[in-house]
MIGUGU-117725 format. One record per residue (C-alpha): x, y, z; residue in three letters. Coordinates in steps of 0.1 Angstrom, whole numbers, plus 5000, padded with zeros to 4 digits. Example, Ala and Ser with C-alpha at 12.3 -4.5 7.8 and 13.67 -1.06 7.14 Angstrom:
# MIGUGU-117725
512349555078ALA/513749895071SER/
# end
This chain:
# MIGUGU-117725
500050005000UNK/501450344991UNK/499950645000UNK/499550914974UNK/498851224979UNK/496851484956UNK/499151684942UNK/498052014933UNK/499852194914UNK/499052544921UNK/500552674948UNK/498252794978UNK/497653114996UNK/498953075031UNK/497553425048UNK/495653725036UNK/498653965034UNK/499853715012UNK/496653724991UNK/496354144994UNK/500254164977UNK/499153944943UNK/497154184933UNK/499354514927UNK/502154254917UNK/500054104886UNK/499454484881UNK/502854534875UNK/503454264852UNK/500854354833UNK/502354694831UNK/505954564823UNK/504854324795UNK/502754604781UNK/506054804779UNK/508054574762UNK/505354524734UNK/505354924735UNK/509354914730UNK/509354604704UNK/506954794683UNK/509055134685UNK/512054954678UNK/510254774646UNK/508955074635UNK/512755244635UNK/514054994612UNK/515954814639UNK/516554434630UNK/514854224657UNK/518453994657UNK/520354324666UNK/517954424696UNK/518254084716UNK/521654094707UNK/522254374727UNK/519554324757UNK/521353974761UNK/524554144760UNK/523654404791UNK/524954304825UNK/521854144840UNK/522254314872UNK/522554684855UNK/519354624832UNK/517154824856UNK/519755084864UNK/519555154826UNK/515855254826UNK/515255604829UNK/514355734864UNK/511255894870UNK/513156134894UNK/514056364865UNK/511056454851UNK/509456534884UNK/512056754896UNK/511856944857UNK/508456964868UNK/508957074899UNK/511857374890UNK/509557494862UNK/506957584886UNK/509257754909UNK/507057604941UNK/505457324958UNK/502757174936UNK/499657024952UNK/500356644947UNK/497756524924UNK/498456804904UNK/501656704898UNK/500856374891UNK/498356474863UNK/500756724847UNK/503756424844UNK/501156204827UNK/499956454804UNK/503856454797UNK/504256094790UNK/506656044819UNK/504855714825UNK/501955504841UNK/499955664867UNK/500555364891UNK/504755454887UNK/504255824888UNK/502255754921UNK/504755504933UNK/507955734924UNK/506156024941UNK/505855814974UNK/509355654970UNK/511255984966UNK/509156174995UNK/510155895022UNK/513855895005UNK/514156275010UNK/514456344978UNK/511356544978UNK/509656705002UNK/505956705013UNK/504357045021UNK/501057175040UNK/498257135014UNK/499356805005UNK/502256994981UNK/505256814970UNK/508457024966UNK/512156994968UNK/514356985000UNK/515657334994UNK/512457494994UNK/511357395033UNK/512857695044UNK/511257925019UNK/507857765022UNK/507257845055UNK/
# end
């Protein structure tokens, strides 16, 4: 006698934190395949051989792949100087998307990211500004 077990092979859901994170992850697959369709295409529509392309992504140091992309830091700080003063925040996100700087989810997230790193600073009125400006704000 041998006992089997039913194998399942998807894998289960331990806890509900677990189950909130899948979510927003899927999310951002979604939005990274729907980039690299976006690039192919632009890359096809140049002229650019498809051989030539994977040639060179395959070439790129793994590990420096997502140092290459650009940083959403720059336009938000272009953004930022060309205003001259804290921006109420979802302002600013509307104007970067009306710019093309990229997704609402990642202008969002960016937004978020550089406020807790100190790269930006977070004003009264829910404005986002840089760190020089705390001392003229006030």
């Amino acid at each position: 006698m041998t006992d089997k077990k039913a194998q399942n092979p998807e894998p289960r859901i331990v806890n509900a934190s677990a189950a909130a994170s899948v979510g927003p992850l899927l999310l951002t697959l979604c939005n990274a395949l729907q980039e690299v369709e976006r690039c192919r295409i632009a890359l096809k529509a140049m002229g650019f051989p498809q051989k030539r392309w994977q040639e060179i992504v395959n070439d790129v140091n793994p590990e420096l792949r997502f140092v290459l992309k650009s940083q959403m830091l720059d336009p938000i700080v272009a953004y930022l100087k060309s205003v001259g003063k804290p921006v109420e925040r979802n302002r600013l996100q509307r104007a970067l998307y009306n710019q093309a700087a990229g997704p609402m989810q990642r202008i969002r997230q960016s937004i978020t990211t550089n406020l807790r790193a100190g790269q930006l600073t977070l004003h009264s009125g829910n404005k986002v500004g840089l760190p020089g400006w705390e001392k003229t704000a006030k």
